[in-house]
C-alpha positions in Angstrom: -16.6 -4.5 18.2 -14.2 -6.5 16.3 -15.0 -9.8 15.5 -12.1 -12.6 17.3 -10.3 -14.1 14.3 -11.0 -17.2 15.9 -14.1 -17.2 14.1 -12.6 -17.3 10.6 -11.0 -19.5 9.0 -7.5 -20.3 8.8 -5.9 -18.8 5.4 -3.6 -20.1 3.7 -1.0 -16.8 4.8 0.0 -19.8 7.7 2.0 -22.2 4.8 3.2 -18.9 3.5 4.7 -17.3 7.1 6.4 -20.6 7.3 7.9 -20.8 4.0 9.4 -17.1 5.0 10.6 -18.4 8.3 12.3 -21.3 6.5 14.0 -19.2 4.2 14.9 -16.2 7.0 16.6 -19.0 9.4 19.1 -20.4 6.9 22.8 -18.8 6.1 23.1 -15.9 4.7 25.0 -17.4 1.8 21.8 -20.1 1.3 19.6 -17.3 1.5 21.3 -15.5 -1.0 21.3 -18.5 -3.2 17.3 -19.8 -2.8 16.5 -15.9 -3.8 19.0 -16.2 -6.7 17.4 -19.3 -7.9 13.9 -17.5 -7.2 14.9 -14.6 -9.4 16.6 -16.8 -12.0 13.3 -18.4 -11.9 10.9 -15.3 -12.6 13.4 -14.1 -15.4 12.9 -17.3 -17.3 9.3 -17.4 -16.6 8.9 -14.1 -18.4 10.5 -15.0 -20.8 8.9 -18.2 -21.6 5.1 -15.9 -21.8 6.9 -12.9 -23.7 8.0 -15.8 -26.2 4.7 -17.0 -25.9 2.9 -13.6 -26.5 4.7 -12.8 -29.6 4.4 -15.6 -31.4 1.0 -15.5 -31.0 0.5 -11.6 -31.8 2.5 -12.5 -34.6 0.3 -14.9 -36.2 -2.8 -12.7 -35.1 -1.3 -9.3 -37.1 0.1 -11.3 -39.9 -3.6 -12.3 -40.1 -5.5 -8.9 -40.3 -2.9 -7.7 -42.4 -3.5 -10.5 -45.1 -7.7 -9.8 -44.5 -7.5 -6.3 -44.1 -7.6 -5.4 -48.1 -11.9 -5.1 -49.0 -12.9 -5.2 -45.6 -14.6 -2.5 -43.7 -12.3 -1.2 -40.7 -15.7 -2.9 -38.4 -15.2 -6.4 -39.7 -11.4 -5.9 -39.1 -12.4 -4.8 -35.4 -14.4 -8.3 -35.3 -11.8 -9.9 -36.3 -9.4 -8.7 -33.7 -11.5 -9.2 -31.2 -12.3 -12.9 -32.4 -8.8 -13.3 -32.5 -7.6 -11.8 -29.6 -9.9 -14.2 -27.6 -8.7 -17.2 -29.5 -5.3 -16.3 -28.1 -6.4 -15.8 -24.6 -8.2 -18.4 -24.3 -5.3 -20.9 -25.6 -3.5 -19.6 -22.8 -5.8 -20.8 -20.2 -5.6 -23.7 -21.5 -2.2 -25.5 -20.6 -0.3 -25.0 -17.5 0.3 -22.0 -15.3 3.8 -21.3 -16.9 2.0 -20.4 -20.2 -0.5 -18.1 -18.6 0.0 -14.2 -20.8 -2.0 -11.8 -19.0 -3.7 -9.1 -20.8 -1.5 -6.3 -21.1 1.3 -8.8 -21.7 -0.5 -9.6 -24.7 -1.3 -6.1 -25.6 2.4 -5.0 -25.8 2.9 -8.1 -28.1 0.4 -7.2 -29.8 1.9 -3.6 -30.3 5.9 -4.7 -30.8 4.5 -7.1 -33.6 2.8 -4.1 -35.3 6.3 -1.6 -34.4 8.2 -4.6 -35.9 6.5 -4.6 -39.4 6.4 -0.9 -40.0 10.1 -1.4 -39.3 10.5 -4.1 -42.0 7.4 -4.0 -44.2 8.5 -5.6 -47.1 9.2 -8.6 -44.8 6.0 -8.6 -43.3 4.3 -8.9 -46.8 2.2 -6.0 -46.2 2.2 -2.1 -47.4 2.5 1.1 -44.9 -1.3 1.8 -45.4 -2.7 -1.4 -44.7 -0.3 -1.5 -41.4 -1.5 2.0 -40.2 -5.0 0.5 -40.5 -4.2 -2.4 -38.7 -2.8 -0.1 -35.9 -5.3 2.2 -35.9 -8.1 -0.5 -35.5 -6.4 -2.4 -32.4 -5.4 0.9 -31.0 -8.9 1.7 -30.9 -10.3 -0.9 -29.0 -7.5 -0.6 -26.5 -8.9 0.8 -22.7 -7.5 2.8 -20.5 -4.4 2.0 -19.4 -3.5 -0.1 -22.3 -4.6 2.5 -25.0 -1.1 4.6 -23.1 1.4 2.3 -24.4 0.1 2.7 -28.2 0.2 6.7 -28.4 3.8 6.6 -29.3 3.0 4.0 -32.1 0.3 6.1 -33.1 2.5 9.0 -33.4 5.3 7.7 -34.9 2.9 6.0 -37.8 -0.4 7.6 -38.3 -1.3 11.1 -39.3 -2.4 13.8 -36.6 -6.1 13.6 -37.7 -5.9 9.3 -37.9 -4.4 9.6 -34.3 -7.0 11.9 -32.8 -10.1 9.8 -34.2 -8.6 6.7 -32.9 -7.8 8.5 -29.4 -11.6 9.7 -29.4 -12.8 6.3 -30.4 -16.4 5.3 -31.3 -18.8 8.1 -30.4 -22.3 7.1 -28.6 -24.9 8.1 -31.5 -28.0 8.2 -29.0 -29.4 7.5 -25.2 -28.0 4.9 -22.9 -30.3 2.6 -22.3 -30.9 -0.4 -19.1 -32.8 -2.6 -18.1 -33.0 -5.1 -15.2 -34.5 -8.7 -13.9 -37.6 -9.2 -11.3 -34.5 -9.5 -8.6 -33.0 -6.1 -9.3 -29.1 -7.8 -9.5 -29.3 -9.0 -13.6 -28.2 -5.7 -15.9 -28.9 -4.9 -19.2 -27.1 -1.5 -20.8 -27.6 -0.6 -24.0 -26.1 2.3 -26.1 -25.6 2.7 -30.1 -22.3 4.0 -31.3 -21.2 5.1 -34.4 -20.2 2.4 -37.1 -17.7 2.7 -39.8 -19.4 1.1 -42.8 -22.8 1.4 -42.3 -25.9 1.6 -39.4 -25.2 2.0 -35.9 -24.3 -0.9 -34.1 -25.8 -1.2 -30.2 -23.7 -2.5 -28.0 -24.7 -4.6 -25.0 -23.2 -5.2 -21.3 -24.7 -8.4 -19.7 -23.8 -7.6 -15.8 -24.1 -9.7 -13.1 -24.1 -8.2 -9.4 -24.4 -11.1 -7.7 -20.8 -12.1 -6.6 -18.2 -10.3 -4.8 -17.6 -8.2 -7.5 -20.2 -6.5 -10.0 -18.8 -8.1 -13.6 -19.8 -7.7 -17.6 -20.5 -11.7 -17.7 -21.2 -11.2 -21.5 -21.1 -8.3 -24.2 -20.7 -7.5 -27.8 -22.6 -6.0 -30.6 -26.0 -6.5 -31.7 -27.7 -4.9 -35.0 -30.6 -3.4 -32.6 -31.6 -2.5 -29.0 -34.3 -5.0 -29.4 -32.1 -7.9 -30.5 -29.6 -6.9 -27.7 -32.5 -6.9 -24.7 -34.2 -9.6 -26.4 -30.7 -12.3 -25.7 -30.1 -10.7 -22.3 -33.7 -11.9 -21.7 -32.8 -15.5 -23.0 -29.7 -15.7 -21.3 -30.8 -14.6 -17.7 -34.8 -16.5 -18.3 -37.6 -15.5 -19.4 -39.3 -15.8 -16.1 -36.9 -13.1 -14.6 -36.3 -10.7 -17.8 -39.1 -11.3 -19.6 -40.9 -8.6 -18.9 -38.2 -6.5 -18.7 -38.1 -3.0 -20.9 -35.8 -0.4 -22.0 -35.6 2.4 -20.1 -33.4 5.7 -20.9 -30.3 5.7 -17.9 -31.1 7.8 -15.0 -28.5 7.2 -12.2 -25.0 8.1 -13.5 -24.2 6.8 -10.2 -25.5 3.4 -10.4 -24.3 3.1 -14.6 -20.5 3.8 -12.9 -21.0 1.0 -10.8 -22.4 -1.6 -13.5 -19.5 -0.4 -16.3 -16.7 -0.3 -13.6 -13.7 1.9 -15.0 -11.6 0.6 -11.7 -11.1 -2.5 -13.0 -10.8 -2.3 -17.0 -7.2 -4.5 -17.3 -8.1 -6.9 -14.4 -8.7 -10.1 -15.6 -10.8 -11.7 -12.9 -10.4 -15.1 -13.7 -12.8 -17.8 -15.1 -12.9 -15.9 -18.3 -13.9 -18.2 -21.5 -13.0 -17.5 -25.0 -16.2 -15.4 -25.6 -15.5 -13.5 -22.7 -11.9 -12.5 -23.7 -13.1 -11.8 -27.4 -14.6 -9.0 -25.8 -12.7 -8.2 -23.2 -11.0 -4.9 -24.3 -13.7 -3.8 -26.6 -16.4 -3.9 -23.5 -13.9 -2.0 -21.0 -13.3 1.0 -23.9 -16.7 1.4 -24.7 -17.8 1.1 -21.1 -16.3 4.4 -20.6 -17.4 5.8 -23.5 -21.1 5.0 -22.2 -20.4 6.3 -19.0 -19.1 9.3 -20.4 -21.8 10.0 -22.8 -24.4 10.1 -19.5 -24.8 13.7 -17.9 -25.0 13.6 -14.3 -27.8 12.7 -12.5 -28.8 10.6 -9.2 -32.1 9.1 -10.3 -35.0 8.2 -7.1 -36.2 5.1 -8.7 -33.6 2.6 -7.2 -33.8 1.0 -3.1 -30.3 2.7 -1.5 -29.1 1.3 1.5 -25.1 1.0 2.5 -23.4 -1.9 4.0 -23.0 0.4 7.2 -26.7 1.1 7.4 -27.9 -2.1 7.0 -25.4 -3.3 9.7 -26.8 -1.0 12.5 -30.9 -1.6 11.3 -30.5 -5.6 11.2 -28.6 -5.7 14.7 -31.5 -3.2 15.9 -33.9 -6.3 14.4 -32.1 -8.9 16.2 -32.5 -6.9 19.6 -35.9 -6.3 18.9 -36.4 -10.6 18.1 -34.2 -10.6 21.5 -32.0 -13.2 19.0 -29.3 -14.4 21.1 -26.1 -15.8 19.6 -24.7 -19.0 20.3 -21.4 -20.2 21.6 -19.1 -20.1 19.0 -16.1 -22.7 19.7 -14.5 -21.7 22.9 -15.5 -17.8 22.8 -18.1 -15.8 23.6 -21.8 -15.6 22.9 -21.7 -13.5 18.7 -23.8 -11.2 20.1 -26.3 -8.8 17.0 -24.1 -6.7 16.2 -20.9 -9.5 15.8 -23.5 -11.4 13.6 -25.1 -8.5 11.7 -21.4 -6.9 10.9 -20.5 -10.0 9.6 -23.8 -10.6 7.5 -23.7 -7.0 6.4 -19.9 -7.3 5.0 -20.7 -10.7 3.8 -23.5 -9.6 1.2 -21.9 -7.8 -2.2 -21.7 -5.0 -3.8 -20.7 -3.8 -0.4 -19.4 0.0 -2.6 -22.9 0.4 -4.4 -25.9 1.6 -2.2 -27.9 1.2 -5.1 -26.8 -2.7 -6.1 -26.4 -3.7 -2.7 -29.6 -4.2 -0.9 -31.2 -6.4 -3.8 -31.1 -10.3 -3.7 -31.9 -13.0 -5.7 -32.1 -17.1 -5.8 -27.9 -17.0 -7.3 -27.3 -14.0 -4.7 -28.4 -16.2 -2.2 -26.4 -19.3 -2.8 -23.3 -17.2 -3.4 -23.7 -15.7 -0.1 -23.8 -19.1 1.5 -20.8 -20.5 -0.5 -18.9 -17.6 1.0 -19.9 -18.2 4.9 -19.6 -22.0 4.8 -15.3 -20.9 2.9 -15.0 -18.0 5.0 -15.4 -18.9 8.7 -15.3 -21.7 10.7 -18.2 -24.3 10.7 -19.9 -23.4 13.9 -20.0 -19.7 13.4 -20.6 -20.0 9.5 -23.1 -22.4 10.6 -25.0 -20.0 12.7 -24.8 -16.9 10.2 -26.4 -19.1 7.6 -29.3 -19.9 9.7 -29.6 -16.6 9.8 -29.7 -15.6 6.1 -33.5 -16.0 6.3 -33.8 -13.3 8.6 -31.6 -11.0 6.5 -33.4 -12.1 3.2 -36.7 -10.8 4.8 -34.8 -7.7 6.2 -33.9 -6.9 2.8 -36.8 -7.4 0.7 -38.8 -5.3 2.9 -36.7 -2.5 2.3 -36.7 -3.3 -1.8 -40.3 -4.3 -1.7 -39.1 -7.9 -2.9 -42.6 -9.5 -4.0 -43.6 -11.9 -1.9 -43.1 -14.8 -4.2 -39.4 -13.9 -5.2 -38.4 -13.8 -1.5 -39.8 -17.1 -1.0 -37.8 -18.3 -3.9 -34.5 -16.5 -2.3 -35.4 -18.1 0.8 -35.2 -21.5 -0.9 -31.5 -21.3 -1.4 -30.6 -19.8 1.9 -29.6 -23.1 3.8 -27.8 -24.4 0.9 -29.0 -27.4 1.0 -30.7 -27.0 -2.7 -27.2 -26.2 -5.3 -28.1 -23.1 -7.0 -27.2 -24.6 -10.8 -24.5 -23.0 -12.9 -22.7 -21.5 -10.2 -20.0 -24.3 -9.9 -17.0 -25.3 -12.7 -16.6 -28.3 -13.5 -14.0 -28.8 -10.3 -16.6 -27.6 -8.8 -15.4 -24.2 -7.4 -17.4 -21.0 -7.8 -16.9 -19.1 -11.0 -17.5 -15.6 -11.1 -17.8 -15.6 -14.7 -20.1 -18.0 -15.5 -23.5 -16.8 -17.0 -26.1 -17.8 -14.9 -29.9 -18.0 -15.3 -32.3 -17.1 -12.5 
């Protein structure tokens, strides 16, 4: 049964509707004019970040071009990566006119490099070092991005530069993963190939406690130890501690922790170590996932969003819980209240990622009730996040001692630390330790 929009809370699509009406009950000629000064608007705003964007991939080519002479092409690939998240980051940084998005930033990034083959003298640089400068920002380019630099590619590097650079770095050995007490912290691990020396393992910090499952922190590391060993420090020793290295064995669930869907979103919240990484993670991600056959392990609690709807209202019935008034409707009867509980709790896509929780879990869940509905109803799903904490640890086999730790978040009256900026709003990229 649906659920009455009552319940929710009012959006902010009601300031929006009555902008349109506004607009919609003026003259035609006015009309005309506010979406002429609206398009005037946008065309100078793209301009201002394309101005933006090239000056700075200017300064960042100009830069790896001067370096690139006795450096291996790995330390160049550092170096754009460093670089690159400089950049990003500086645009975060003033106001939302100077925003570049990523792929903005990437076609800057490109036309710089088109510009200098053009004019190389200018550019201070020779043909060679240019083709290696292209070929080592071409190859940390994902999918869709990596599209817009095959023409370069072709017009300036060989046939056999242009297919190792399309290939990219090739995974040298098993995938590796581990995960936290909770079952929502990730490590994977894999080694790929390295251009100068041993291989390097790369790791993908991944967080599945918010809305969406995200890499909160990656990059390279000289060893699968040393890459386990600061995932452990970063998510607490008391959660990862004990955590080990295991060979992947659910192609399923290593799709859902390197998500191809979303490789040139940026989700927002992103710092500069973050973006430093942003496109190296996303094209090596689906290397990783690549580079694992096809296999559904048994070792992980499934459950979907749909099942655990119908078993927690069938638990509520049994309990004979009885909904209260909500406003001026009707009684939220168990399956209103377990519907909303059940679409509430994240990943709602990933059977295998869904049914765990943890203390952060926890508080984000109640952060998104107490935003998403109104007060009374959010009121009464939170007291019943207790209920649906014990639901799910029985069917994870949650120790005992880590529910009770869940359980201590679930009103929200304790603030789950690190989850907040510092305007206190909930950021989804913040690295937070259980």
């Amino acid at each position: 049964m649906p659920v009455s929009r009552k319940r929710k809370k009012k959006s902010q699509s009601g300031s929006r509707s009555s902008r349109q009406s506004m607009v919609s009950s003026r003259g035609g000629s006015a009309g005309a004019g506010v979406f002429g000064e609206l398009f005037e608007y946008r065309q100078r705003l793209a301009e201002h970040r394309t101005a933006l964007a090239g000056d700075a991939a200017g300064t960042l080519i100009d830069a790896l071009v001067a370096s690139a002479p006795g450096r291996s092409d790995d330390d160049l690939e550092d170096d754009l990566c460093i670089r690159y998240g400089a950049a990003m980051a500086s645009f975060e940084g003033g106001s939302v006119e100077d925003i570049v998005n990523p792929e903005d930033f990437v076609g800057a990034l490109l036309s710089a490099l088109d510009e200098r083959f053009h004019k190389p003298a200018e550019a201070d640089a020779d043909v060679a070092v240019l083709q290696r400068v292209l070929a080592v920002v071409a190859g940390v380019l994902p999918f869709p991005f990596s599209e817009s630099a095959s023409g370069l590619m072709s017009a300036h590097l060989d046939a056999r530069t242009a297919k190792r650079v399309a290939r990219g770095r090739a995974v040298t050995g098993p995938v590796l993963w581990a995960r936290d007490v909770y079952g929502t912290r990730w490590a994977v691990v894999a080694p790929f190939t390295s251009d100068a020396g041993p291989d390097r393992w790369y790791l993908w910090d991944v967080d599945t406690c918010g809305y969406e499952v995200l890499t909160v922190h990656s990059g390279f590391h000289p060893s699968a130890e040393s890459a386990v060993a600061a995932w452990r420090e970063s998510v607490g020793q008391g959660a990862a501690g004990g955590a080990v290295l295991t060979a992947v064995e659910d192609s399923e669930t290593l799709d859902a922790l390197l998500r191809g869907e979303v490789e040139g979103i940026r989700i927002g919240g992103e710092d500069e170590e973050q973006y430093a990484e942003f496109l190296r993670s996303r094209r090596l991600g689906a290397t990783a996932r690549k580079a694992v056959r096809r296999v559904r392990g048994r070792a992980f609690a499934r459950l979907t969003a749909a099942d655990a709807k119908a078993q927690f209202a069938q638990r509520l019935r049994q309990t004979d819980h009885r909904g209260g008034i909500v406003g001026e409707e009707e009684d939220a009867g168990p399956d209103d209240l377990a519907m909303e509980l059940a679409e509430s709790w994240s990943p709602q896509d990933h059977p295998t990622l869904y049914p765990f929780c943890s203390p952060h879990k926890v508080a984000v869940a109640v952060l998104h009730l107490r935003d998403h509905y109104k007060e009374d109803f959010a009121a009464e799903l939170v007291a019943l996040l207790p209920e649906w904490i014990r639901f799910l640890a029985e069917h994870t086999a949650m120790p005992a001692e880590l529910t009770e730790r869940c359980l201590t978040y679930a009103s929200g009256e304790l603030q789950f630390p690190g989850i907040l900026d510092d305007r206190g709003r909930p950021n989804p990229m913040a690295r937070i330790a259980e």
